[in-house]
ZARO-62699 format. One line per field, with one value per residue (C-alpha): y, x, z negated; residue in three letters. Coordinates in Angstrom, 3 decimals. Last residue first. Example, Ala and Ser with C-alpha at 12.3 -4.5 7.8 and 13.67 -1.06 7.14 Angstrom:
2
c2	[-1.060:-4.500]
c1	[13.670:12.300]
c3	[-7.140:-7.800]
residu	[SER:ALA]
This chain:
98
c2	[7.194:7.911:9.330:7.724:9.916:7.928:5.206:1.898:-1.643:-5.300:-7.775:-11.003:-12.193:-10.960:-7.596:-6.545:-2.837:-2.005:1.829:3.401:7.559:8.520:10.787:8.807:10.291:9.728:6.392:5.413:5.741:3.947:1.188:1.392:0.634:-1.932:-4.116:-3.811:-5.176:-8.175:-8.917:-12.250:-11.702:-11.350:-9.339:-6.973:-6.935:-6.652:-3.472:-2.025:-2.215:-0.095:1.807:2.439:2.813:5.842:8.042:10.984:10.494:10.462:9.411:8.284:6.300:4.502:3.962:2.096:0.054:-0.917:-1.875:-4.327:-5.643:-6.893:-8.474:-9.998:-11.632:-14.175:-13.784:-11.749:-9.591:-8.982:-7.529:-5.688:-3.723:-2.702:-1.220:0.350:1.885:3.178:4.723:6.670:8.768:10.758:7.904:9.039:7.649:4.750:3.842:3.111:0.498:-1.457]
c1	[11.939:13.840:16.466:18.148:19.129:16.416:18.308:16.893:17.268:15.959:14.086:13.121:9.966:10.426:10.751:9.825:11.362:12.783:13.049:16.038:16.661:14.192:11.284:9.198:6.601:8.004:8.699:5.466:5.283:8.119:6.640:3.625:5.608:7.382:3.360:2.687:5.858:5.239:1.894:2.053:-1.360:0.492:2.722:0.044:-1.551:2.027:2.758:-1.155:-0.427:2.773:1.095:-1.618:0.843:2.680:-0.740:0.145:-2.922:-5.372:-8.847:-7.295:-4.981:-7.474:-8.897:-6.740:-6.005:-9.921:-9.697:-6.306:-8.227:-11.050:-8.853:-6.393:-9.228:-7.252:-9.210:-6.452:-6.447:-9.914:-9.937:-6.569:-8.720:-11.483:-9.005:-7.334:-10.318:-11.393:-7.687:-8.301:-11.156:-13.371:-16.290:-17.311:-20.817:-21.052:-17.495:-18.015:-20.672:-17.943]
c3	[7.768:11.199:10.161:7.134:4.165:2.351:1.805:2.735:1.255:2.091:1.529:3.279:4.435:8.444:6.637:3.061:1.952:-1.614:-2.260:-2.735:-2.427:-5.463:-5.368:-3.601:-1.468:1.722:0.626:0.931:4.339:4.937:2.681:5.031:7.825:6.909:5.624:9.388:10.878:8.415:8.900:6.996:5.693:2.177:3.509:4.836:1.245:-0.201:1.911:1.356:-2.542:-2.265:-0.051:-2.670:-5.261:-3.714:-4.156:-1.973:0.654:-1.918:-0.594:2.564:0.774:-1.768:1.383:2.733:-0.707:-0.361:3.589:2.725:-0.563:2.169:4.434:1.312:-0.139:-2.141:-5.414:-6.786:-3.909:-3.997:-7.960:-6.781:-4.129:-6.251:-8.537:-5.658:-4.488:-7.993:-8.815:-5.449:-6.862:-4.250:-3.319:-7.314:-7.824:-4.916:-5.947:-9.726:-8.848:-7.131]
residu	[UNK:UNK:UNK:UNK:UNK:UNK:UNK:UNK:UNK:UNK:UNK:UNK:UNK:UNK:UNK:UNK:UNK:UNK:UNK:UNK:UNK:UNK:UNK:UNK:UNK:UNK:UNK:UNK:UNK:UNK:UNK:UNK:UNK:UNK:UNK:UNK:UNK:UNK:UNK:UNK:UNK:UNK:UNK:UNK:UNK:UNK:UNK:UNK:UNK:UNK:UNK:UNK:UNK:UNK:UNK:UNK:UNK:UNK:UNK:UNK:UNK:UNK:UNK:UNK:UNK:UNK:UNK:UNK:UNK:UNK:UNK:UNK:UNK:UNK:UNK:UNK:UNK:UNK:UNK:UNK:UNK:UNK:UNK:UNK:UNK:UNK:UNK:UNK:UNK:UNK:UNK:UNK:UNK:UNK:UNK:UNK:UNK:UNK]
């Protein structure tokens, strides 16, 4: 964490932080690290790829779809794998309301 009180601006930081706490379980505090790996760097697709599992992981299910769809906004491909009620499914990107 000593990284993040000299450079507050680098996303890759925050996420590193976060994946250290998710490993150890911490899935509250990994959740506010992968946010603000977001804030930091609102385009970085990995950080809402690592704020979907954190929610899964909390069994936030609702929570961890909607931060895939946001993801996918910055995808550049038309499939991307979404987690709902624990199961998985598949979204195109021609749909609507993404």
């Amino acid at each position: 964490m000593a990284g993040l009180r000299v450079n507050q601006r680098n996303a890759k930081l925050y996420n590193n932080v976060g994946h250290s706490l998710e490993s150890q379980g911490r899935y509250l505090e990994a959740l506010k690290y992968f946010q603000d790996a977001i804030r930091v760097q609102p385009d970085d697709i990995g950080a809402y790829i690592n704020v979907g599992r954190t929610y899964h992981h909390l069994h936030m299910y609702e929570e961890a779809e909607k931060a895939f769809r946001q993801n996918h906004r910055y995808m550049h491909f038309t499939n991307i794998a979404l987690i709902q009620n624990r199961g998985l499914y598949s979204v195109t990107a021609s749909e609507k309301n993404i």
